[in-house]
N, CA, C and O atoms as a CHARMM CRD file, in Angstrom:
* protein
*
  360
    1    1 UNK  N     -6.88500   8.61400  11.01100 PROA 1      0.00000
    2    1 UNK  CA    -6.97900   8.43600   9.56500 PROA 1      0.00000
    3    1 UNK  C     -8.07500   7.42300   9.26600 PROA 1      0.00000
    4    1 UNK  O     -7.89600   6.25500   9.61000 PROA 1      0.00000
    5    2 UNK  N     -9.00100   7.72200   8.75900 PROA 2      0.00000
    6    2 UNK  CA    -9.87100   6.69100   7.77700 PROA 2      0.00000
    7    2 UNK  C     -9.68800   5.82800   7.26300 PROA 2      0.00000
    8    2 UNK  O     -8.91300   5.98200   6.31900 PROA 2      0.00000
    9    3 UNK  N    -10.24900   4.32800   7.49500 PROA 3      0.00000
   10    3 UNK  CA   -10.00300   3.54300   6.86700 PROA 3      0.00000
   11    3 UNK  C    -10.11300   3.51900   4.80100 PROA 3      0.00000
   12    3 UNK  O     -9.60200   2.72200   4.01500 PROA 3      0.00000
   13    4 UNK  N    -10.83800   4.53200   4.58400 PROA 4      0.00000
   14    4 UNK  CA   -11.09600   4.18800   3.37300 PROA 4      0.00000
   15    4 UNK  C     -9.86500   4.89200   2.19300 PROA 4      0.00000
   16    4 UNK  O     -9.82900   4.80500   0.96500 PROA 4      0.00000
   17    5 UNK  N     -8.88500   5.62800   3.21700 PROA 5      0.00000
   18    5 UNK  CA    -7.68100   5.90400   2.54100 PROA 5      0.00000
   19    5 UNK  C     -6.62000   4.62100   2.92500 PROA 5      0.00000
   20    5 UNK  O     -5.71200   4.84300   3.72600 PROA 5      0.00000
   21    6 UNK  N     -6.70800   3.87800   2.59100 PROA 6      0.00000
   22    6 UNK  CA    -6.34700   2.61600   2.29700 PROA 6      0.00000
   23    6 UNK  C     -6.47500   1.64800   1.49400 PROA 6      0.00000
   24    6 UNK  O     -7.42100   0.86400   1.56300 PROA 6      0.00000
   25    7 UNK  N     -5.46200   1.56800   0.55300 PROA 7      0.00000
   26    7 UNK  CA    -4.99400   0.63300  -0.52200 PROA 7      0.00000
   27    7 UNK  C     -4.17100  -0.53300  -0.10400 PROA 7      0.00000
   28    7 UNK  O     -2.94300  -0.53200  -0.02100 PROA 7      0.00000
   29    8 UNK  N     -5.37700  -2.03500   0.28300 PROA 8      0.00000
   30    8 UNK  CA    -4.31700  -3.08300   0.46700 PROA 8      0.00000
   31    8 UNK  C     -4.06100  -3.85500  -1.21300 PROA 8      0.00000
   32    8 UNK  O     -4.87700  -4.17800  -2.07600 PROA 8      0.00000
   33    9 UNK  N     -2.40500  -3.95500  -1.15500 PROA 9      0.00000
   34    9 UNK  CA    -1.98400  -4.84900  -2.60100 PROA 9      0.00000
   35    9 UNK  C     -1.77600  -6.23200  -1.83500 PROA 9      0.00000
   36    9 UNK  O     -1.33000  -6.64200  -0.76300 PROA 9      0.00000
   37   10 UNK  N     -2.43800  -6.77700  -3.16500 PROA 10     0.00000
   38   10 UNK  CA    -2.21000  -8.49400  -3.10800 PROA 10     0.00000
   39   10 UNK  C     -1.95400  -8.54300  -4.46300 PROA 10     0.00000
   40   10 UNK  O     -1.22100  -7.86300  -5.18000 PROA 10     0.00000
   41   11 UNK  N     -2.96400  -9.81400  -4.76700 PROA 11     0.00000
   42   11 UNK  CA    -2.39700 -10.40600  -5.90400 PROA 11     0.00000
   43   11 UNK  C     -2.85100 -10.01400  -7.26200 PROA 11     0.00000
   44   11 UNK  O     -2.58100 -10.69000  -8.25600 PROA 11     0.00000
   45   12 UNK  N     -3.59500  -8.83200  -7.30000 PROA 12     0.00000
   46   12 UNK  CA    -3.64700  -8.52700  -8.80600 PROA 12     0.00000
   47   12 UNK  C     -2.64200  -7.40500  -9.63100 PROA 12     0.00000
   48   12 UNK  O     -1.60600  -6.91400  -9.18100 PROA 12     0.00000
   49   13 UNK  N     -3.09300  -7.21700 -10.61300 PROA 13     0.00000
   50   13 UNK  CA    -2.14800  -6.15800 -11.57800 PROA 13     0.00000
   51   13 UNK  C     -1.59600  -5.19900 -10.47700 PROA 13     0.00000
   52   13 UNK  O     -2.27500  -4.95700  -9.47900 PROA 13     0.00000
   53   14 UNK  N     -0.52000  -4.72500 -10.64000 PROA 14     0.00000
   54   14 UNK  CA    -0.21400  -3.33000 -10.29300 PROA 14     0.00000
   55   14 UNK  C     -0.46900  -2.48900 -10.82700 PROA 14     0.00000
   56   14 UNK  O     -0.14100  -1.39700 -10.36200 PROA 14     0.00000
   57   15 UNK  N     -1.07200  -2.54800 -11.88300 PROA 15     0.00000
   58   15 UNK  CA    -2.13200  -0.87400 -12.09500 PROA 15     0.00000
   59   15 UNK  C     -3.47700  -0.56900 -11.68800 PROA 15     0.00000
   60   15 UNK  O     -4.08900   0.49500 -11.78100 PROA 15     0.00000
   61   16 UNK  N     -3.95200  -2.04400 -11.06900 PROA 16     0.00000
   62   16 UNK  CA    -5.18300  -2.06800 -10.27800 PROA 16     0.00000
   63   16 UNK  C     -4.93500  -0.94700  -9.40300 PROA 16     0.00000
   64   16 UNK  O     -5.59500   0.07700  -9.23000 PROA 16     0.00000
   65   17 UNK  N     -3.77300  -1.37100  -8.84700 PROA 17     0.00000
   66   17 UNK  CA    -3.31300  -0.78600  -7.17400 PROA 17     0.00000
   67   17 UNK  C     -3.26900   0.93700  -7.53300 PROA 17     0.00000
   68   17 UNK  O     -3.52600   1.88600  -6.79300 PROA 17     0.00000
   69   18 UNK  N     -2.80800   0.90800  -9.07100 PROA 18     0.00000
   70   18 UNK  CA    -2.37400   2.27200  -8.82000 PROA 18     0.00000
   71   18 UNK  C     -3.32600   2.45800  -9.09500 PROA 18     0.00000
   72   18 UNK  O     -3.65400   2.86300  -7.98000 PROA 18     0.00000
   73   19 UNK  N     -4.35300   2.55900  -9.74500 PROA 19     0.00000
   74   19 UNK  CA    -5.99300   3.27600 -10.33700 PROA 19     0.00000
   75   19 UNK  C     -6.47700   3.32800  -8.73700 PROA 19     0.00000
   76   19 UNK  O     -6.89200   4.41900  -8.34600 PROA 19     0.00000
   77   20 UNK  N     -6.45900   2.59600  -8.11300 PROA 20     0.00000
   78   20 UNK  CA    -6.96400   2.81300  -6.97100 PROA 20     0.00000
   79   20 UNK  C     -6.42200   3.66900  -5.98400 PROA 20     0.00000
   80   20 UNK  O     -6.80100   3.53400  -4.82000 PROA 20     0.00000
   81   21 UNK  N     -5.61400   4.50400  -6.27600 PROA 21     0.00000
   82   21 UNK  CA    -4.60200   5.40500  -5.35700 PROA 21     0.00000
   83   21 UNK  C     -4.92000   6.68900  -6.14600 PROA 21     0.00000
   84   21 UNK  O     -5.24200   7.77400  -5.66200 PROA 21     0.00000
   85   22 UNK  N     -4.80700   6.45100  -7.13400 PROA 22     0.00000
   86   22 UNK  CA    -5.21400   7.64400  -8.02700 PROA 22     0.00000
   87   22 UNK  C     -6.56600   8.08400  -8.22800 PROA 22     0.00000
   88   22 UNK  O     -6.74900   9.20500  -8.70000 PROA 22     0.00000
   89   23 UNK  N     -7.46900   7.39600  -7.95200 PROA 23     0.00000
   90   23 UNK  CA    -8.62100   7.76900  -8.18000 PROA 23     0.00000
   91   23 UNK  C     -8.76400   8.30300  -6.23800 PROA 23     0.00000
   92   23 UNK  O     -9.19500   9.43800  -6.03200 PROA 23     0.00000
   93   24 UNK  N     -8.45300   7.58200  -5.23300 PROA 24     0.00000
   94   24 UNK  CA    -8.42800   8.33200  -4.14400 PROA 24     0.00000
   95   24 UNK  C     -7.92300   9.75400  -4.31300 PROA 24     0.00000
   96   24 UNK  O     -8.58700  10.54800  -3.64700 PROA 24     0.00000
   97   25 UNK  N     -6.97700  10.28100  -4.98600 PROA 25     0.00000
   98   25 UNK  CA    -6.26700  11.25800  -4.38300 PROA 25     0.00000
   99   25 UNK  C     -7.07100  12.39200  -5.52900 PROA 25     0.00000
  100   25 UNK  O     -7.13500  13.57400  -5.19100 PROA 25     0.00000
  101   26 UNK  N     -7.50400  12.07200  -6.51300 PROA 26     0.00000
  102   26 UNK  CA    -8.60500  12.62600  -7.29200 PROA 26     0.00000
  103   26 UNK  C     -9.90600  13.11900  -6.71700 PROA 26     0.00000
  104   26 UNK  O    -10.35400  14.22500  -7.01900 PROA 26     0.00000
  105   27 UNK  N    -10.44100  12.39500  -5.98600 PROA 27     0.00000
  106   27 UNK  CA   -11.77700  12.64800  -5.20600 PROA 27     0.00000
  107   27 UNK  C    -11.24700  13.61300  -4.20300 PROA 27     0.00000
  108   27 UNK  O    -12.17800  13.79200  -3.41900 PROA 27     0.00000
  109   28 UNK  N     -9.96000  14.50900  -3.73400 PROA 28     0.00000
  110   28 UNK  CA    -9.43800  15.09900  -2.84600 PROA 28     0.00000
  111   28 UNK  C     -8.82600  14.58500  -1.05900 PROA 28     0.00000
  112   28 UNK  O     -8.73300  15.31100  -0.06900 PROA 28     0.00000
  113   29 UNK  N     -8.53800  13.26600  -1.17600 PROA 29     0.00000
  114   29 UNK  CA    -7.86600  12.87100  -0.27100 PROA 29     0.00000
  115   29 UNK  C     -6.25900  13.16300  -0.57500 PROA 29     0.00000
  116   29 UNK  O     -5.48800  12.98100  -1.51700 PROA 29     0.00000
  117   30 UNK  N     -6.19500  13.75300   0.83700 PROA 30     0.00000
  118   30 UNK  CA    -4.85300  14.62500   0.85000 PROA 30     0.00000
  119   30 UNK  C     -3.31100  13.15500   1.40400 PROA 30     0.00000
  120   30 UNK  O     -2.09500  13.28800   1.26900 PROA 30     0.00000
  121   31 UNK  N     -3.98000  12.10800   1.90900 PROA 31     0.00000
  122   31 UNK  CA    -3.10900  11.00900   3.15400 PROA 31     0.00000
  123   31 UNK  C     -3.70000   9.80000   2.33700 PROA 31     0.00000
  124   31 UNK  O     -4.90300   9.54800   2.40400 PROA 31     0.00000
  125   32 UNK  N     -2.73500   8.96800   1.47300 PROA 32     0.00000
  126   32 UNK  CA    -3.39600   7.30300   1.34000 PROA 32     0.00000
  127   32 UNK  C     -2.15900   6.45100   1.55400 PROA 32     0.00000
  128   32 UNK  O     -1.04600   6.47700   1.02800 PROA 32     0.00000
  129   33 UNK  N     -2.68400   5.71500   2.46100 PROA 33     0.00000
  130   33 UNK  CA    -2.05800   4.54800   3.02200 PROA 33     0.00000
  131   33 UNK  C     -1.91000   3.23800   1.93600 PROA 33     0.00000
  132   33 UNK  O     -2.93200   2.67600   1.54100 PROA 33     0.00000
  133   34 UNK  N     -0.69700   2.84500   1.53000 PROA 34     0.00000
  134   34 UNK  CA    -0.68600   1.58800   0.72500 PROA 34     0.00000
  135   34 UNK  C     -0.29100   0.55200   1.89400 PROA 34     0.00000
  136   34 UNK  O      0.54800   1.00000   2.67600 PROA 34     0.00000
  137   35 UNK  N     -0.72700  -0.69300   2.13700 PROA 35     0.00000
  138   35 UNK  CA    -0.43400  -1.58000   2.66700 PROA 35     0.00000
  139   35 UNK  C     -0.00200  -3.02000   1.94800 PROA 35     0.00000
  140   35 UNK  O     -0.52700  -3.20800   0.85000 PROA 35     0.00000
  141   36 UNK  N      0.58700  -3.70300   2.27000 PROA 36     0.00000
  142   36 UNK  CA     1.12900  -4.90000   2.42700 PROA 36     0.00000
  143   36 UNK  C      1.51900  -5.78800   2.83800 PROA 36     0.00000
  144   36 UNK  O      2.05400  -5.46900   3.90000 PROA 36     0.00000
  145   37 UNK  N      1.67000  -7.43800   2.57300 PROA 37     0.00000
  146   37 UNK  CA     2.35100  -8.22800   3.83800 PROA 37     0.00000
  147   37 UNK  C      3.02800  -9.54800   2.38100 PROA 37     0.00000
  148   37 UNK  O      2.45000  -9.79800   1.32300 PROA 37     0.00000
  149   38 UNK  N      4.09300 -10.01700   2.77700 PROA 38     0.00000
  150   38 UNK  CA     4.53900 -10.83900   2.14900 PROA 38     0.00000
  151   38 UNK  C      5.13400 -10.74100   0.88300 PROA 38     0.00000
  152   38 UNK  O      6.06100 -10.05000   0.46100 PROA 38     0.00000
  153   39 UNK  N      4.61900 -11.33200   0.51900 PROA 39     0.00000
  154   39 UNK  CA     5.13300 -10.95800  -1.69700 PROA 39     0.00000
  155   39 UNK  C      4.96100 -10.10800  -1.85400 PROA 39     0.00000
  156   39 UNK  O      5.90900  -9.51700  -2.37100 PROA 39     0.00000
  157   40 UNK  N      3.95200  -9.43300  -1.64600 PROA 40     0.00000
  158   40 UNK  CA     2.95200  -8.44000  -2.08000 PROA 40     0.00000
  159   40 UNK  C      3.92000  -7.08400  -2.04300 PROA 40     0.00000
  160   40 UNK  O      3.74300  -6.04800  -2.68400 PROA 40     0.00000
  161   41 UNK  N      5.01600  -7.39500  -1.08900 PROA 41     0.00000
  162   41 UNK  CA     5.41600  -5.94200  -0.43200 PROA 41     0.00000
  163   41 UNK  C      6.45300  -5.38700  -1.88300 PROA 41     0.00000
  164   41 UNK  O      6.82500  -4.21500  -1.94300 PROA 41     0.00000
  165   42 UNK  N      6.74800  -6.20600  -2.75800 PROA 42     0.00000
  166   42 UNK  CA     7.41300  -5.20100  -3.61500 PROA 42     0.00000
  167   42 UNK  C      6.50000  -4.57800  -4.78600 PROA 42     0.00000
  168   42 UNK  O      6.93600  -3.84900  -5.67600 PROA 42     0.00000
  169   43 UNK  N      5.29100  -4.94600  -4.65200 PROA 43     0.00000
  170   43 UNK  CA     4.26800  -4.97300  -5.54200 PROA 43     0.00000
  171   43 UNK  C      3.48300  -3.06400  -4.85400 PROA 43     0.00000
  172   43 UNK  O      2.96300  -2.12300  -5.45500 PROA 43     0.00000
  173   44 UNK  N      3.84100  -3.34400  -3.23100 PROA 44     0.00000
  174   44 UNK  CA     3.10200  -1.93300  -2.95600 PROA 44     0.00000
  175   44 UNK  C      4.59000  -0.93900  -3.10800 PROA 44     0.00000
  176   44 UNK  O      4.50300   0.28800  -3.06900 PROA 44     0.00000
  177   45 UNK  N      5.55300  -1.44600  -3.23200 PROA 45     0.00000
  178   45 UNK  CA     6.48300  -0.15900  -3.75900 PROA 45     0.00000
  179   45 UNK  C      6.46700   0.35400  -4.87900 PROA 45     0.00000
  180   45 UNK  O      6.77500   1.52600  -5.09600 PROA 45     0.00000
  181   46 UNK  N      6.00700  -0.68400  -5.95500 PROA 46     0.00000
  182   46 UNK  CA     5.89600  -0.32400  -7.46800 PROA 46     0.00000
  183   46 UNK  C      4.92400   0.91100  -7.44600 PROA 46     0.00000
  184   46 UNK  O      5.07500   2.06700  -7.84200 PROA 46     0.00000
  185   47 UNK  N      3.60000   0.09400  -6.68700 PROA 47     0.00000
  186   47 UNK  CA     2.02200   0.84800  -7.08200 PROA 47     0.00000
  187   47 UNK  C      3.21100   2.63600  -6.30700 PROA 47     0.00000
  188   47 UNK  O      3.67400   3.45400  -7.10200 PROA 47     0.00000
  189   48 UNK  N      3.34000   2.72900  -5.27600 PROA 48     0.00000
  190   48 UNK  CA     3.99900   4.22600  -4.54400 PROA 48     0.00000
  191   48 UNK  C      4.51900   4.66100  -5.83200 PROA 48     0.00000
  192   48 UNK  O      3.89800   5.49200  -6.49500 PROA 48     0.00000
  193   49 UNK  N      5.72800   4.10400  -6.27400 PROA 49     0.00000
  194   49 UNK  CA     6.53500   4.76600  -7.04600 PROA 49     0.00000
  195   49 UNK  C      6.19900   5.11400  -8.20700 PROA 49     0.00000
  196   49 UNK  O      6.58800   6.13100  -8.78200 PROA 49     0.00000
  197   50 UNK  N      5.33000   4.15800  -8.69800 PROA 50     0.00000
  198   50 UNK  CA     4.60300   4.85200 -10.01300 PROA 50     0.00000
  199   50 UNK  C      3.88900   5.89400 -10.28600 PROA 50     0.00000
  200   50 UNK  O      3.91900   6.63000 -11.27200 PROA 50     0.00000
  201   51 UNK  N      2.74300   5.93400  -8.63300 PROA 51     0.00000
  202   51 UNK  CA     1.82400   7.05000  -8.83300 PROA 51     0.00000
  203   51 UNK  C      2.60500   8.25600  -8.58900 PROA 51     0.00000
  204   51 UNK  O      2.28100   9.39900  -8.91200 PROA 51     0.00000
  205   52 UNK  N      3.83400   7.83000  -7.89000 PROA 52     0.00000
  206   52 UNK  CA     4.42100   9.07500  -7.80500 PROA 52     0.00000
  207   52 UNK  C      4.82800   9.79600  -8.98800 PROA 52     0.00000
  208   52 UNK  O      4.48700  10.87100  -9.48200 PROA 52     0.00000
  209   53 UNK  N      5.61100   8.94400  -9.28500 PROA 53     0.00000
  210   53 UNK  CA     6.49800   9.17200 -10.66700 PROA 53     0.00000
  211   53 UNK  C      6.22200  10.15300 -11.78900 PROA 53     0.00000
  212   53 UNK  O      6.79800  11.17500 -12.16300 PROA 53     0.00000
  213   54 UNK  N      4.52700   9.12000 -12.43800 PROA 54     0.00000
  214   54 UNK  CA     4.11200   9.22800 -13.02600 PROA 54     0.00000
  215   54 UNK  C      2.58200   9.93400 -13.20800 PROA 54     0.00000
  216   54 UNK  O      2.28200  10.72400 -14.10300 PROA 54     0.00000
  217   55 UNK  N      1.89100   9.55500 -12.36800 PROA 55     0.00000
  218   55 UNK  CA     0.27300   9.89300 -12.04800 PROA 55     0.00000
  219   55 UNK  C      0.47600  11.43600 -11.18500 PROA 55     0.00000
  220   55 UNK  O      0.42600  12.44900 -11.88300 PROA 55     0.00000
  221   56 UNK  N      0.63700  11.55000 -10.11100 PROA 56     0.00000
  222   56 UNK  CA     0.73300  12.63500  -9.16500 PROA 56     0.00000
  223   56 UNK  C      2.07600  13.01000  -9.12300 PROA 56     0.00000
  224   56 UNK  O      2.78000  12.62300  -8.19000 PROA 56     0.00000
  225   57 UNK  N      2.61100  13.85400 -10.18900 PROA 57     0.00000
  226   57 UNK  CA     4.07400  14.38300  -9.67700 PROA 57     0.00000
  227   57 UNK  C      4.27000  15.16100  -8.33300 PROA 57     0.00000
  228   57 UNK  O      5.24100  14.94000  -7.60900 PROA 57     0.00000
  229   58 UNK  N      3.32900  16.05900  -8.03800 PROA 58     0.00000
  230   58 UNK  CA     3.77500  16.68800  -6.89100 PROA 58     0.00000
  231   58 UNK  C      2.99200  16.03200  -5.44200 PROA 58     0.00000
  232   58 UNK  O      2.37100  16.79900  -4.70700 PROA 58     0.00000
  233   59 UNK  N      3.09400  14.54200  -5.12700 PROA 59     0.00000
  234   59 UNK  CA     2.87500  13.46600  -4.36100 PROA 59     0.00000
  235   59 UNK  C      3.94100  13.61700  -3.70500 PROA 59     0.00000
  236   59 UNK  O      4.85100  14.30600  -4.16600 PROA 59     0.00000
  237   60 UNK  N      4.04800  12.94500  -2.38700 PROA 60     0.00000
  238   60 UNK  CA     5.39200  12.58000  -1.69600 PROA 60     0.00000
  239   60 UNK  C      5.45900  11.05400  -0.71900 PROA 60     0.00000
  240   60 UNK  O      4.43400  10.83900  -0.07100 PROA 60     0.00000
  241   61 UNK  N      6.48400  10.11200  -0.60000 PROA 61     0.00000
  242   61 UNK  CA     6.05800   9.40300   0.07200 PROA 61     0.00000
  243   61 UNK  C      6.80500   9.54800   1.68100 PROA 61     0.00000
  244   61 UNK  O      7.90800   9.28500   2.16100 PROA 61     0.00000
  245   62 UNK  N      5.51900  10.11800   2.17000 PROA 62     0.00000
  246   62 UNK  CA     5.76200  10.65600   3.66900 PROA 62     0.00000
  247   62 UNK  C      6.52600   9.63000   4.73600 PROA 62     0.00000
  248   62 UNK  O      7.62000   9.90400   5.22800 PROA 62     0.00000
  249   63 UNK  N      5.99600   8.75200   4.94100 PROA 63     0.00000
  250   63 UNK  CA     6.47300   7.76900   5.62800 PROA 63     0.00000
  251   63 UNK  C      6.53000   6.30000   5.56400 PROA 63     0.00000
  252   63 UNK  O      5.54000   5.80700   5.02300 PROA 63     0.00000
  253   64 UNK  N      7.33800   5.55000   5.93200 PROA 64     0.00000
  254   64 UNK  CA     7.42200   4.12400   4.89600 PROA 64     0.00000
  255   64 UNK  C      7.56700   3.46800   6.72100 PROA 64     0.00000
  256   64 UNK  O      8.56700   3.81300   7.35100 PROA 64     0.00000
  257   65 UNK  N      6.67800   2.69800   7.30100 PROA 65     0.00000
  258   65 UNK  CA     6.97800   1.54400   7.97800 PROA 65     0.00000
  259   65 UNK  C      6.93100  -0.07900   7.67900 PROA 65     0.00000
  260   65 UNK  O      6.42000  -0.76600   6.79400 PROA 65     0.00000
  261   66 UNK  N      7.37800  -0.23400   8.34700 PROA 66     0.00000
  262   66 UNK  CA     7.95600  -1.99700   7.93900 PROA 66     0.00000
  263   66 UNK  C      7.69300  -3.12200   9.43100 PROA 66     0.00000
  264   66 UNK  O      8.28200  -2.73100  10.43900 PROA 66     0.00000
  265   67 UNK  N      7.09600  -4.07200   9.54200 PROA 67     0.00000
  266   67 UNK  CA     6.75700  -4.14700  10.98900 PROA 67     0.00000
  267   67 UNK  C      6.58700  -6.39700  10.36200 PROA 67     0.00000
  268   67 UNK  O      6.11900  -6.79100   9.29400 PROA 67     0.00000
  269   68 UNK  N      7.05600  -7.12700  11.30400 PROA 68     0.00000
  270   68 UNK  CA     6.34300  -8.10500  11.24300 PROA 68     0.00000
  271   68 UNK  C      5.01800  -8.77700  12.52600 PROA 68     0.00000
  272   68 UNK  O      4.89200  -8.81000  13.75000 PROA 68     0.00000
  273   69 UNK  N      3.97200  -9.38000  10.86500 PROA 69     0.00000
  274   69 UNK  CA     2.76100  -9.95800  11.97200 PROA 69     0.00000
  275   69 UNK  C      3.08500 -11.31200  12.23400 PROA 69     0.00000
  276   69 UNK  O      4.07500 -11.80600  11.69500 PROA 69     0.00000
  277   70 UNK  N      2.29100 -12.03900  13.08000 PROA 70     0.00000
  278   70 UNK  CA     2.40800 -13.11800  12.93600 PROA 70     0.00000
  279   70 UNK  C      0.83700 -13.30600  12.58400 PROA 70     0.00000
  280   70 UNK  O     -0.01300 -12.48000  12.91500 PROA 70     0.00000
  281   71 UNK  N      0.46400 -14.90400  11.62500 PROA 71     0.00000
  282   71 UNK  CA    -0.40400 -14.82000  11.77400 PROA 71     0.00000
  283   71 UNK  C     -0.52700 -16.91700  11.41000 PROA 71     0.00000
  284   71 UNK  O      0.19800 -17.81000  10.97100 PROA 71     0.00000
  285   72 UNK  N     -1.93700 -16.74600  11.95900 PROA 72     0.00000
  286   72 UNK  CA    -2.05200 -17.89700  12.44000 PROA 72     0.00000
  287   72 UNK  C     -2.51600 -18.92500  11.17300 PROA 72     0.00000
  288   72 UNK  O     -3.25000 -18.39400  10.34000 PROA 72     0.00000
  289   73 UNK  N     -2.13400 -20.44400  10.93200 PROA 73     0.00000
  290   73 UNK  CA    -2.36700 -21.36400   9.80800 PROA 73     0.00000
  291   73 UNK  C     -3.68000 -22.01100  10.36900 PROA 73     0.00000
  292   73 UNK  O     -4.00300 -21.99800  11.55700 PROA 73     0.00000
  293   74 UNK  N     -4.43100 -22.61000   9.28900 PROA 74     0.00000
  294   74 UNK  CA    -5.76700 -23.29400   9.45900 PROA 74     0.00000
  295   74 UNK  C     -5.25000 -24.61400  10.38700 PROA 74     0.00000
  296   74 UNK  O     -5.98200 -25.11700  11.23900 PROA 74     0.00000
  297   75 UNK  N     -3.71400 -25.16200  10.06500 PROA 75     0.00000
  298   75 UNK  CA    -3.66600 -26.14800  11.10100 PROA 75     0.00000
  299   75 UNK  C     -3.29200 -25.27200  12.53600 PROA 75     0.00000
  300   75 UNK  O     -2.55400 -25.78100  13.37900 PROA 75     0.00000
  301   76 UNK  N     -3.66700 -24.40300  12.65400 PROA 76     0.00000
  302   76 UNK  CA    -3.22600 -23.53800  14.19900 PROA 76     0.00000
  303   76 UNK  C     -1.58800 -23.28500  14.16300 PROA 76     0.00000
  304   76 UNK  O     -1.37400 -22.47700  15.06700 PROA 76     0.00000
  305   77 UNK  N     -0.75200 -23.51200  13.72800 PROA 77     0.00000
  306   77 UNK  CA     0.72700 -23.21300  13.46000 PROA 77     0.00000
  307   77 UNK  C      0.48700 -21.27900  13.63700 PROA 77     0.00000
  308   77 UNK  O     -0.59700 -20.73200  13.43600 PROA 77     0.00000
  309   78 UNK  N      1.87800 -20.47400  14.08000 PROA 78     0.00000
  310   78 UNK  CA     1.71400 -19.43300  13.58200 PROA 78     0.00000
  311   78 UNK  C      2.70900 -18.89200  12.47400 PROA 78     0.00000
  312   78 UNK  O      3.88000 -19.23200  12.64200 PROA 78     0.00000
  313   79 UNK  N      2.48800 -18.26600  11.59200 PROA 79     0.00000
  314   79 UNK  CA     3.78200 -17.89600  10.83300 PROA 79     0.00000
  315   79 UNK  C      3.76200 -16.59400  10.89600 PROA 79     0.00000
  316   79 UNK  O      2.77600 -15.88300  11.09100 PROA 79     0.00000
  317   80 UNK  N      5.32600 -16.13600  10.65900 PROA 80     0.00000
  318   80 UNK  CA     5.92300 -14.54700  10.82600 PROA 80     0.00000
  319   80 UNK  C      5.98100 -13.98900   9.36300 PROA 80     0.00000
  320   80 UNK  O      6.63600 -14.48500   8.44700 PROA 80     0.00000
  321   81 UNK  N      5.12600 -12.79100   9.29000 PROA 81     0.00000
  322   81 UNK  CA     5.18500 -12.61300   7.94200 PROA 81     0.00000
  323   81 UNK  C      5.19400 -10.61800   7.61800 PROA 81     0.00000
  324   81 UNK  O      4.43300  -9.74000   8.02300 PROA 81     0.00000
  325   82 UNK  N      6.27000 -10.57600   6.84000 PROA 82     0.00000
  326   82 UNK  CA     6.53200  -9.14900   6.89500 PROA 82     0.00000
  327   82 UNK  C      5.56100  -8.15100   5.77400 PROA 82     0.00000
  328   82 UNK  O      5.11900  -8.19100   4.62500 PROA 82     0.00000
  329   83 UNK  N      5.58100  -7.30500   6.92100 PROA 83     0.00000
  330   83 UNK  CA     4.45200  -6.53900   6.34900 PROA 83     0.00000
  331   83 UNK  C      4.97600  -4.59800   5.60400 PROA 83     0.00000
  332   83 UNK  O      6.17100  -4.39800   5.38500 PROA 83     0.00000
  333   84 UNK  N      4.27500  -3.81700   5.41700 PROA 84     0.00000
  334   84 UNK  CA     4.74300  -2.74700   5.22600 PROA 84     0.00000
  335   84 UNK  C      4.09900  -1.54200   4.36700 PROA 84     0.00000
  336   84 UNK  O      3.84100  -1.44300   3.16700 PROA 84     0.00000
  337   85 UNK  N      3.94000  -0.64500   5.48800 PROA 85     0.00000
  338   85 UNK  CA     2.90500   0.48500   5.06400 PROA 85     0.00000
  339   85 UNK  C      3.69800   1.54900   4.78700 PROA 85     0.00000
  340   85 UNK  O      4.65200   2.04300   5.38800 PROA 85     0.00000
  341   86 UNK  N      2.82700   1.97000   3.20000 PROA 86     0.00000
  342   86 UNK  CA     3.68300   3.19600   2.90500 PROA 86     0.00000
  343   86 UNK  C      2.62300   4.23600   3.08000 PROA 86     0.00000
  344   86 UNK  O      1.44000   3.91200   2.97000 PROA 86     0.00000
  345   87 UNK  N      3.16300   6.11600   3.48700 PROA 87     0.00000
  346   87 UNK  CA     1.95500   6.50900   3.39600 PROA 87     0.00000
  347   87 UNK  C      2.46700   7.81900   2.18200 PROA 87     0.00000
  348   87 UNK  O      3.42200   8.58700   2.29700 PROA 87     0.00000
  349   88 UNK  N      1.65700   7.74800   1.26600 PROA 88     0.00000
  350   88 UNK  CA     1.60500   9.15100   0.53300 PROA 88     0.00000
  351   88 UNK  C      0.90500  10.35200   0.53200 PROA 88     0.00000
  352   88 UNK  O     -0.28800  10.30100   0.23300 PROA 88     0.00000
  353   89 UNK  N      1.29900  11.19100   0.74800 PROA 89     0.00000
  354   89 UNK  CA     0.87800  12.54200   0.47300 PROA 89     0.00000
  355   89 UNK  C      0.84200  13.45500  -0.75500 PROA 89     0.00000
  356   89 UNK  O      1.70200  13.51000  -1.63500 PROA 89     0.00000
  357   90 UNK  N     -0.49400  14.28800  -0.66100 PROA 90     0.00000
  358   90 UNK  CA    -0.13400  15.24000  -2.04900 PROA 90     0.00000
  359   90 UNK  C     -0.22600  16.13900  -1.77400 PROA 90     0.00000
  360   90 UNK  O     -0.02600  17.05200  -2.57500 PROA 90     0.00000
């Protein structure tokens, strides 16, 4: 899979996220990956469920993993931080 079917959510609007899923699946990408880690992660269920919902009715969300990273602090500390990729199909 291509990186460029990939939607990472952070910290802006959630309709950013979804314009950006929607305009992928518009240009004819059939597979887009939403990603997340932390806060963020109920923010990439919204962006899924909306485009589903609402934008692409006949969308599906194919597979949902959930995995933790660790990742490392500027003082070198590491922290465990949960992450979680959804993938949709149309």
């Amino acid at each position: 899979m291509a990186n460029e079917n990939v939607v990472f959510v952070g910290k802006k609007g959630t309709m950013a996220y979804v314009l950006a899923v929607v305009t992928q699946i518009n240009q004819g990408v059939k597979t887009v990956q939403i990603k997340a880690r932390g806060r963020a992660i109920s923010r990439a269920v919204d962006v899924a469920e909306i485009v589903k919902n609402k934008f692409v009715m006949d969308s599906k969300i194919d597979k949902v993993d959930i995995s933790t990273e660790e990742i490392k602090t500027e003082e070198g500390n590491t922290l465990k931080v949960s992450a979680i990729e959804i993938t949709l199909t149309k």
